[in-house]
C-alpha positions in Angstrom: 34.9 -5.0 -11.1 32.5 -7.5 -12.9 28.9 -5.9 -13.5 26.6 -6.3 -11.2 22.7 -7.7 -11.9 20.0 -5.0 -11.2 19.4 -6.3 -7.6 22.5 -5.8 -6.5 22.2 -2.0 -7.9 18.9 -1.3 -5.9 20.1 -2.7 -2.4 23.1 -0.5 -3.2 20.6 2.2 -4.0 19.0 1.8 -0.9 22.4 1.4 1.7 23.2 4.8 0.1 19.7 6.3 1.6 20.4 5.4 5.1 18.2 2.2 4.8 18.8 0.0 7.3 15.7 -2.4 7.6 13.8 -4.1 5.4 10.5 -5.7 5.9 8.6 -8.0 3.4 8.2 -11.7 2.5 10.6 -12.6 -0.8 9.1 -14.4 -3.4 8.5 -14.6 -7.3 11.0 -12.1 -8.8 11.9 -10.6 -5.6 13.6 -13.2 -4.3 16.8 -11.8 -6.6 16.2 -8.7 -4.3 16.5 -11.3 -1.3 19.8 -13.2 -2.8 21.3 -9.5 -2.7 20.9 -9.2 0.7 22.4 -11.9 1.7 25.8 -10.9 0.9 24.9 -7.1 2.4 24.0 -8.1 6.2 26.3 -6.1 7.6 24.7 -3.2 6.7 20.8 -3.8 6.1 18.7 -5.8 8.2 15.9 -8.0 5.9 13.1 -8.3 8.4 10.8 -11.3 7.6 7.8 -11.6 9.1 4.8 -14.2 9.0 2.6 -11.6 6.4 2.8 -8.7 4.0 0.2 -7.1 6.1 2.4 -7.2 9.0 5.8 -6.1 6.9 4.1 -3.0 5.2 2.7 -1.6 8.5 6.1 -2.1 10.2 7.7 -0.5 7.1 5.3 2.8 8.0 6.0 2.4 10.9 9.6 2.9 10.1 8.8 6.4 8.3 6.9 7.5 10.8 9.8 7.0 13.1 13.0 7.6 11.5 11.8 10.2 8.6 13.2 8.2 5.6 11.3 5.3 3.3 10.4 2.4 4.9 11.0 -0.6 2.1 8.6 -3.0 2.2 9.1 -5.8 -0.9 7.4 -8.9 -2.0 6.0 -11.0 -4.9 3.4 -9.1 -6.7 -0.4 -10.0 -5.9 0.5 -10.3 -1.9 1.7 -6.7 -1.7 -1.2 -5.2 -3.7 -3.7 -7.3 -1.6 -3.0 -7.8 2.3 0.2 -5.9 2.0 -1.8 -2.4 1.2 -2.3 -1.9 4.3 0.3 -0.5 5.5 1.0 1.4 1.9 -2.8 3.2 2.1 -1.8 4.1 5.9 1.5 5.2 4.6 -0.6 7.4 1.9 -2.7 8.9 4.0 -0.7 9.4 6.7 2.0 11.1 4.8 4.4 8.5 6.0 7.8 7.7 3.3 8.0 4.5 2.0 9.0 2.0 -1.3 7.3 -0.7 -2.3 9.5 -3.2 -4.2 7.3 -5.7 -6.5 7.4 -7.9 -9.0 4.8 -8.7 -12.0 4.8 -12.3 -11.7 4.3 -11.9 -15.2 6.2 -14.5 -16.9 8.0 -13.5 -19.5 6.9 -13.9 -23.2 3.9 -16.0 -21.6 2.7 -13.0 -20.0 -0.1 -12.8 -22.8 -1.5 -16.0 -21.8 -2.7 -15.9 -18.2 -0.1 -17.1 -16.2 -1.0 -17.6 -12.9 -0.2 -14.6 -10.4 -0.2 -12.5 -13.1 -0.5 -8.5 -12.4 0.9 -7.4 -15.4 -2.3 -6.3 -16.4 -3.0 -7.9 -19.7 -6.0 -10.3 -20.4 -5.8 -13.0 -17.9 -4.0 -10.6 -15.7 -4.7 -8.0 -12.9 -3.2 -4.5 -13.3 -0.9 -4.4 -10.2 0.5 -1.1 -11.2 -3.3 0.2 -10.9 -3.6 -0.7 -7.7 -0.6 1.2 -6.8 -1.2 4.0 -8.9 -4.4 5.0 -6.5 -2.5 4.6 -3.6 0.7 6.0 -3.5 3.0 9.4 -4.9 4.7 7.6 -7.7 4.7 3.6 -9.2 7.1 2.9 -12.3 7.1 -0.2 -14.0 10.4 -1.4 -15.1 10.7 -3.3 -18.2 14.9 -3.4 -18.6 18.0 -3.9 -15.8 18.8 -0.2 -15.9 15.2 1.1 -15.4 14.9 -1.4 -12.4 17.5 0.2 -10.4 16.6 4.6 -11.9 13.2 3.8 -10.7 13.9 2.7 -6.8 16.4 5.9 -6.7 12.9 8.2 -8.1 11.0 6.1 -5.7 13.3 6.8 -2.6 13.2 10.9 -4.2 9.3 10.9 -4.8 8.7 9.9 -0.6 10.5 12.1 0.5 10.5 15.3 -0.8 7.5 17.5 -0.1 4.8 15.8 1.2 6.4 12.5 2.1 4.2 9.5 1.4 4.4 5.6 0.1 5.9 4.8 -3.6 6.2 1.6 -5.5 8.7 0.3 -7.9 7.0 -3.0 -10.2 9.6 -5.2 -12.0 9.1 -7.7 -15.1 10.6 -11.0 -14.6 14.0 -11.2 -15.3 14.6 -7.4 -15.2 16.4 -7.6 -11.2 18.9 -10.4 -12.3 19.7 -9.3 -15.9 23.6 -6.8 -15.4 23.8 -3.5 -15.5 25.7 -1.7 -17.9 28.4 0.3 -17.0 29.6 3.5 -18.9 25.9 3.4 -20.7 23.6 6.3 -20.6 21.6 7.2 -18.8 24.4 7.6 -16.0 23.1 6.1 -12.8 24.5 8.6 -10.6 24.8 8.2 -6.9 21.5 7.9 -4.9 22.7 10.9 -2.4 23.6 13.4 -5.3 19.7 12.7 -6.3 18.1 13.1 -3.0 20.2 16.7 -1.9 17.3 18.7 -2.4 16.6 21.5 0.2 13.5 21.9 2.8 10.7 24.3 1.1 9.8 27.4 3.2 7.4 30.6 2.0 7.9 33.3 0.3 9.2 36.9 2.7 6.2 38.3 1.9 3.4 35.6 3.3 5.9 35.2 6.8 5.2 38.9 7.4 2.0 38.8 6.5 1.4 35.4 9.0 3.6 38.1 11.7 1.6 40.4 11.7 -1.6 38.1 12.3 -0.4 36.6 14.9 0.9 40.1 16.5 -2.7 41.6 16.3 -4.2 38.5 18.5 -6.2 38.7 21.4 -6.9 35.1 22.1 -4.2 32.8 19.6 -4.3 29.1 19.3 -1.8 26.7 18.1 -3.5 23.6 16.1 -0.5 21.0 15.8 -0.6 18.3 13.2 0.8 15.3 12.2 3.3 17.8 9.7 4.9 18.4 13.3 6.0 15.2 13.8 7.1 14.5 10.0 9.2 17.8 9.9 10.4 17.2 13.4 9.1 20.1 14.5 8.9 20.1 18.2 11.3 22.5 19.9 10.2 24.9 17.2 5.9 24.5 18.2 7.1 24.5 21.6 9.3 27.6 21.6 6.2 29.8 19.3 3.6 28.1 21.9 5.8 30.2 24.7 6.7 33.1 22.5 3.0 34.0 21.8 1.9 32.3 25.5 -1.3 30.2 23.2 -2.3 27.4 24.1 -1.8 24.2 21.7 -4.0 22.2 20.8 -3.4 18.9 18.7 -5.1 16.6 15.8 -5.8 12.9 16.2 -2.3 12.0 14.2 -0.6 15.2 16.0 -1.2 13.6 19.2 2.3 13.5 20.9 3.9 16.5 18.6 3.8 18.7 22.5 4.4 17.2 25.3 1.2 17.5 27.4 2.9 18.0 30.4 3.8 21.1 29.3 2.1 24.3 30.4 0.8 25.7 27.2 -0.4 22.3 25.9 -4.0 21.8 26.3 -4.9 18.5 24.8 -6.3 16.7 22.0 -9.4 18.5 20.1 -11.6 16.7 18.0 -14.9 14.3 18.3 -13.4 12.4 20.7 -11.0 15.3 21.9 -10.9 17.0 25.4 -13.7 19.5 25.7 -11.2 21.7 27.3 -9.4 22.0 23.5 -12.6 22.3 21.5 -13.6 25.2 23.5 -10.5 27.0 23.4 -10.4 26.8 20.1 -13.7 27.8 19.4 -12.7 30.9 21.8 -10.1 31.9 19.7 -9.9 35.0 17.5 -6.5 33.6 15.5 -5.7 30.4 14.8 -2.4 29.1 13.7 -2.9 25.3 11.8 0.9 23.8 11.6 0.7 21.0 9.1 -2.8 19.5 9.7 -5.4 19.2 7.0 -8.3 20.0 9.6 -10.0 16.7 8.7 -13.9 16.4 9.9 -12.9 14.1 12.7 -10.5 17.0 14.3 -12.6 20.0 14.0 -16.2 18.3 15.1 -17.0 18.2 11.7 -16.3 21.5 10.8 -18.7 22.9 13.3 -18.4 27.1 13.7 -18.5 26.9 17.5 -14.8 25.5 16.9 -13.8 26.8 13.6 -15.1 30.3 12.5 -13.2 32.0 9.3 -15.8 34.7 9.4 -14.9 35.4 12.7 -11.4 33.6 13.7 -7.5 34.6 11.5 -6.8 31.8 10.5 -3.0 31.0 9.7 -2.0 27.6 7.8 1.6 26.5 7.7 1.9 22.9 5.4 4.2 21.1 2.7 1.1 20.4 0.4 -0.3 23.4 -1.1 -3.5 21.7 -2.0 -4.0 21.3 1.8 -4.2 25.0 2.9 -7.1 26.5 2.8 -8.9 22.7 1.9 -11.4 22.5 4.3 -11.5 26.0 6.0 -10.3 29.4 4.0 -7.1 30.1 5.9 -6.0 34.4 5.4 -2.5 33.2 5.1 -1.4 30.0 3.9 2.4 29.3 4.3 3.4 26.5 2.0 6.6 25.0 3.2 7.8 22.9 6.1 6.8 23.2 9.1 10.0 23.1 11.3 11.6 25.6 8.8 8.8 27.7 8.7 8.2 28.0 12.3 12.1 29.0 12.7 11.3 31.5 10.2 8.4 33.0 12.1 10.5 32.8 15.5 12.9 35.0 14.4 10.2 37.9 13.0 8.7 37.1 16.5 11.0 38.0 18.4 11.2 40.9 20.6 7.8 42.1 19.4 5.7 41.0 21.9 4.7 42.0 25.1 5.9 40.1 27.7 2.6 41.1 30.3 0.8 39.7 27.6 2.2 36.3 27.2 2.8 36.0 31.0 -1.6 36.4 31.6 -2.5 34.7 28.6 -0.3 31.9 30.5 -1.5 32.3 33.7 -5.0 32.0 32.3 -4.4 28.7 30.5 -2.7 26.9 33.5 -6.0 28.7 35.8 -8.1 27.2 33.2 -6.7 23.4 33.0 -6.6 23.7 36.9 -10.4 24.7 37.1 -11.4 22.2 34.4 -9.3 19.5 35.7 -6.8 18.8 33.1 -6.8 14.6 32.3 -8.5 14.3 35.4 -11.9 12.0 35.4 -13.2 10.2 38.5 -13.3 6.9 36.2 -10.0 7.0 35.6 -10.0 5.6 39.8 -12.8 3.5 39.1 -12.7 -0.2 41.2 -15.1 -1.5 38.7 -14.7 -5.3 37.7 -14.8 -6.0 34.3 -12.1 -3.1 34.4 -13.1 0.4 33.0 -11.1 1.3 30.2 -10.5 4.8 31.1 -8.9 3.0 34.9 -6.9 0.7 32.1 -5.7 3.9 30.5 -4.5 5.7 33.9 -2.4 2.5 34.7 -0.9 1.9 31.5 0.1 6.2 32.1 1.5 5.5 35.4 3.6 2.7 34.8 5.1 3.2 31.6 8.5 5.2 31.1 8.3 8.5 29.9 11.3 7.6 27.4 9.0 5.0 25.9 7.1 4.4 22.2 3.3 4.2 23.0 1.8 2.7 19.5 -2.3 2.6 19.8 -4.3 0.8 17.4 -7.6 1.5 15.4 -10.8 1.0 17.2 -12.0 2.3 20.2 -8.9 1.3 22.0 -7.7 4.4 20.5 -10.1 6.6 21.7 -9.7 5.6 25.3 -6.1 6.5 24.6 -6.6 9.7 22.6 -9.3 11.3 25.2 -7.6 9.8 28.9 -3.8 9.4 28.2 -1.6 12.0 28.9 2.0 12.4 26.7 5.1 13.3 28.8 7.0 13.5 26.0 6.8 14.6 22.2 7.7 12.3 19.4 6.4 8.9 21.4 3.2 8.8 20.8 2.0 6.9 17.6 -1.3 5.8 15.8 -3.6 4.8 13.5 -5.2 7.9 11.9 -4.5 7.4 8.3 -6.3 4.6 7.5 -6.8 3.6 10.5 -6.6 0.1 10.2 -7.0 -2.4 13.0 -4.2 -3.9 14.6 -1.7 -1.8 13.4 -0.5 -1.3 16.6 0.9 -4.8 16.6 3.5 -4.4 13.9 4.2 -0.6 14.8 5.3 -1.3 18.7 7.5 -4.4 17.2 9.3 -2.1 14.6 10.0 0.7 16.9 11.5 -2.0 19.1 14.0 -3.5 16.5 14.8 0.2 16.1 16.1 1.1 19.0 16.3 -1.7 21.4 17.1 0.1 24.3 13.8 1.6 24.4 11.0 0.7 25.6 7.8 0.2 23.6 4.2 -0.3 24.2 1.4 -1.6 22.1 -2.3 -1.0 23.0 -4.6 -2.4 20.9 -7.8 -4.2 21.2 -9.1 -8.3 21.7 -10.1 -8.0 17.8 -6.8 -6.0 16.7 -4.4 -8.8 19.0 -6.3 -11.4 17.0 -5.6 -10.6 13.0 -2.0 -10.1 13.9 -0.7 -12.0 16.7 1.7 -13.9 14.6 4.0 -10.5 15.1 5.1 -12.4 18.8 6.8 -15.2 16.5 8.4 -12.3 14.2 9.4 -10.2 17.6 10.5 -13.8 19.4 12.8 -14.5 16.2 14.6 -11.2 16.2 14.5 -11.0 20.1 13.0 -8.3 20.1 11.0 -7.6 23.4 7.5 -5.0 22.7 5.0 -5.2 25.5 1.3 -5.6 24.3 -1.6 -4.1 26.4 -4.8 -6.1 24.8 -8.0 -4.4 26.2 -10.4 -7.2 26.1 -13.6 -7.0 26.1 -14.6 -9.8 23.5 -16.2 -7.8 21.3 -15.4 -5.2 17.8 -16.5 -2.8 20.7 -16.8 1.0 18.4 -18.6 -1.2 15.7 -21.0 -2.7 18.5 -21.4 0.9 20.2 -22.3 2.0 16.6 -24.9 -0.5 16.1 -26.7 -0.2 19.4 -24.4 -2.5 21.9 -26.2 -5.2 19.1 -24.3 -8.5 19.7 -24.7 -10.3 16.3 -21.5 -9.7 14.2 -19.8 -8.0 17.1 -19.0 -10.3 19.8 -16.9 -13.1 20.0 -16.6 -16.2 22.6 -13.9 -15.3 25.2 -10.7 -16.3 24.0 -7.4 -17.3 26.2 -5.1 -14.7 24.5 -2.5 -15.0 27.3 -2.0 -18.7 26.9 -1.6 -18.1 22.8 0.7 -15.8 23.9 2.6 -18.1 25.9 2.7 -20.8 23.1 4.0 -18.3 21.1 7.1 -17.6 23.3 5.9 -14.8 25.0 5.7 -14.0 28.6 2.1 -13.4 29.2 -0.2 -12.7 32.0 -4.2 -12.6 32.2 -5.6 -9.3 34.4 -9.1 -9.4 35.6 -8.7 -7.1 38.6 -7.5 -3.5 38.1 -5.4 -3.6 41.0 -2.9 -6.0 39.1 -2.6 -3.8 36.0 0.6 -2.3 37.2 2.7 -5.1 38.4 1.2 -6.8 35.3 2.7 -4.2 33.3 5.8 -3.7 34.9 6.6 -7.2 35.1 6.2 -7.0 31.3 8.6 -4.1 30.9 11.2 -6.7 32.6 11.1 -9.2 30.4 13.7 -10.1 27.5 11.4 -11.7 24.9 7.7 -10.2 23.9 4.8 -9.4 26.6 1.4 -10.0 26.4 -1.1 -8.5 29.0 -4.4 -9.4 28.3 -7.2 -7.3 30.1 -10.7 -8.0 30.9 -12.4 -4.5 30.2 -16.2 -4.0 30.6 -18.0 -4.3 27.5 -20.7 -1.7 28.6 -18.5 1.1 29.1 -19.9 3.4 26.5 -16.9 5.3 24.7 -19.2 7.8 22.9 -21.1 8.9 26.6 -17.5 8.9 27.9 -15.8 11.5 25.4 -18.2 11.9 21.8 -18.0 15.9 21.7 -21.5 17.6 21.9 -20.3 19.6 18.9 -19.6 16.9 16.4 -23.3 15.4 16.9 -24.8 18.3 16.0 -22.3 18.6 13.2 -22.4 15.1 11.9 -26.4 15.4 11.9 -26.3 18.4 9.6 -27.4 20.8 12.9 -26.0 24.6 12.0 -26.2 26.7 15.1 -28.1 30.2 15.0 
């Protein structure tokens, strides 16, 4: 066997991880990566779409989903500019990924200023800086055999502990120079390097979470986005009916219950259900499983909701740095979630009285009855332009319960958040790292060249459908068949809410988004009543190429009277409660 160049090696590298997609734009030295490919079809899938941006939110996406790194490669400067997007979502979002670069540098010219340049010389930008403040781990690879060591400590580094986005930067002529065989350092195989075992606490911090959670009067679950990343949801679910609390979830925890089911109260948060935010705030013990209990999704940290003077407070997450960060937690359990949940499940069990769980029960499903759980008399409204929150109650009752919902940034996502409620866990995805507009655009088209079969939704807003509506030509060439909700009210409506409903820099001249759709080879239909949402969208479910429904919402809906929590104004204005 003759030896093979450096690219070769890494696509290797990456067949052995369980990679099976791709996504990025080749170009400078990357285009070796590319040639690679080529001869390796059969068993990874190079998606190509029309921008970085686009390929490095589809390869979170691809984390997000499937637990392992989404790749996202391309020349140099275009990943550390538009294609960062996707990597700082990735970062703060704890999603997996590797970035696969390229200096651009030149060779021996590198000194001079050659144009695209990050190499970060005089002349030059320092590409590896950039990546450095965004992601777990960035190598720079100067030789053939460092090329290839760094993408296998790239694919290590995302995934173990707290997963999140790394980046691998080759100098020119590193990916098609051979790789030595029988040299040391051995490359050993990628596998053997990524067997590591799932981190869980020590005996002594489980018993002393136990016997917390057994002294409680009025628990509460807080369920993060560490639920989803650890897949975690038979074992929230089965503690949520073991202790009979209610759970409560975070903006990026969204979806880790379903809310269907009878211990799950809803989203808490500024823009949360006030039903959550007051059960937590009632609670004497709180168990946080992997969330960081960021401002947004505890009011700002207001003590009518959060309390460690007079709540337990019980914090289960893979970072140590993020227990006890923003509120003193008595027990902090470092490990993962789903592991560490099994753990406690086992002490649990049989201790409990089961009177105890059957009222607290009963009084949860007494209380979502009395408060009228996702129930809102706009989510009936007749109103032309369309309410958002009737939008949202359509979208609910005609989408499967098997499919992916993906929402975007904005305030699309708040309509979402606050009025939609999950059937299902795990299919429910945002925003909430970064959270970037029109993310959701990439995201839905991902999850749909993942798993075909399934059906997947994009909401997103007139602004988010217009920076990356080129993904219809990306899902039309990979027939590939995501349905797009666009709520349109021809505005950057939470920007304009924020500045007073003030029109300059907000609003834009109404735009035909169904018939760019249409030239884009999509099936696309216009809605202006809201009795034609549904057959709208379930004629858009039947179609075998992309969907676009594009709905005239009223601009003058106000998101923050429909949903902004009493609590976080106070908070936010620096108001402490006597």
């Amino acid at each position: 066997m003759s030896e093979q160049v450096a690219a070769e090696r890494i696509v290797d590298c990456l067949i052995e991880a369980g990679t099976e997609h791709f996504f990025g734009l080749p170009g400078g030295a990357t285009m070796d990566i590319y040639r690679a490919l080529h001869d390796r079809q059969d068993k990874i899938q190079a998606i190509v779409p029309r921008d970085e941006q686009t390929a490095s939110c589809m390869a979170d996406m691809y984390g997000k989903l499937t637990g392992k790194p989404g790749v996202f490669a391309g020349q140099g400067g275009f990943t550390g500019s538009t294609g960062m997007f996707g990597v700082i979502e990735a970062f703060l979002a704890s999603s997996p990924m590797v970035v696969l670069t390229e200096l651009s540098d030149h060779n021996e010219f590198v000194m001079h200023g050659p144009i695209q340049s990050g190499a970060g010389h005089y002349g030059s930008f320092d590409l590896a800086g950039i990546f450095r403040s965004s992601t777990k781990y960035t190598a720079v690879a100067h030789t053939a055999r460092e090329a290839v060591m760094s993408v296998q400590l790239a694919l290590k580094h995302a995934t173990t502990g707290r997963p999140g986005p790394t980046a691998c930067l080759f100098r020119a002529n590193t990916l098609r120079d051979p790789v030595a065989e029988n040299a040391l350092p051995e490359i050993h195989d990628t596998n053997r390097l990524l067997n590591t075992s799932l981190s869980v606490p020590p005996t002594a911090a489980i018993n002393a979470a136990l016997e917390v959670l057994l002294a409680a009067k009025a628990p509460v679950i807080v369920a993060g986005n560490g639920v989803r990343i650890s897949k975690a949801f038979e074992s929230l679910a089965a503690m949520a009916d073991l202790l009979g609390a209610p759970v409560v979830t975070t903006v990026l925890g969204k979806g880790a219950i379903a809310e269907i089911h009878d211990m799950a109260a809803g989203p808490m948060g500024y823009t949360g259900l006030p039903l959550a935010n007051e059960i937590v705030g009632m609670a004497d013990t709180v168990l946080v499983v992997g969330s960081r209990l960021k401002p947004q999704d505890t009011c700002f940290e207001h003590p009518d909701m959060f309390d460690p003077n007079r709540q337990r407070i019980v914090q289960i997450d893979i970072e140590a740095r993020n227990a006890s960060w923003t509120i003193p937690a008595e027990v902090a359990l470092v490990g993962d979630a789903n592991e560490t949940l099994t753990l406690m499940l086992s002490g649990l069990d049989g201790r409990l009285d089961a009177s105890t769980i059957a009222a607290r029960r009963k009084a949860l499903v007494d209380l979502k009855a009395a408060r009228k759980f996702f129930a809102d008399p706009m989510l009936a409204s007749a109103n032309m332009p369309i309410a958002p929150q009737r939008l949202v109650a359509e979208i609910h009752a005609a989408v499967p319960t098997e499919a992916i919902v993906c929402t975007d940034a904005g305030s699309n996502r708040h309509w979402m958040n606050h009025f939609f409620q999950t059937r299902r866990p795990n299919s429910y995805f945002g925003s909430g790292g970064l959270g970037g507009v029109s993310w959701s655009l990439p995201a839905t088209l991902c999850a749909k060249i993942l798993d075909p079969a399934r059906p997947a939704i994009g909401i997103c807003s007139d602004g988010g459908f217009a920076m990356q509506m080129h993904v219809l030509l990306t899902a039309a060439q990979y027939d590939a068949n995501p349905v797009y909700v666009v709520m349109n009210n021809s505005r950057l409506g939470m920007t304009a809410e924020g500045m007073g409903n003030q029109s300059h820099g907000n609003d834009f001249p109404d735009t035909d988004y169904a018939g760019i759709a249409r030239a884009c080879g999509a099936w696309a239909e216009r809605v202006e009543s809201p009795d034609d949402i549904a057959a709208a969208i379930h004629a858009g479910l039947a179609q075998d190429k992309p969907a676009v429904i594009d709905v005239i919402i009223d601009k003058s809906e106000s998101m923050r009277q429909a949903m902004y929590s009493p609590l976080a104004v106070e908070a936010a204005r620096g108001i402490r409660p006597d």
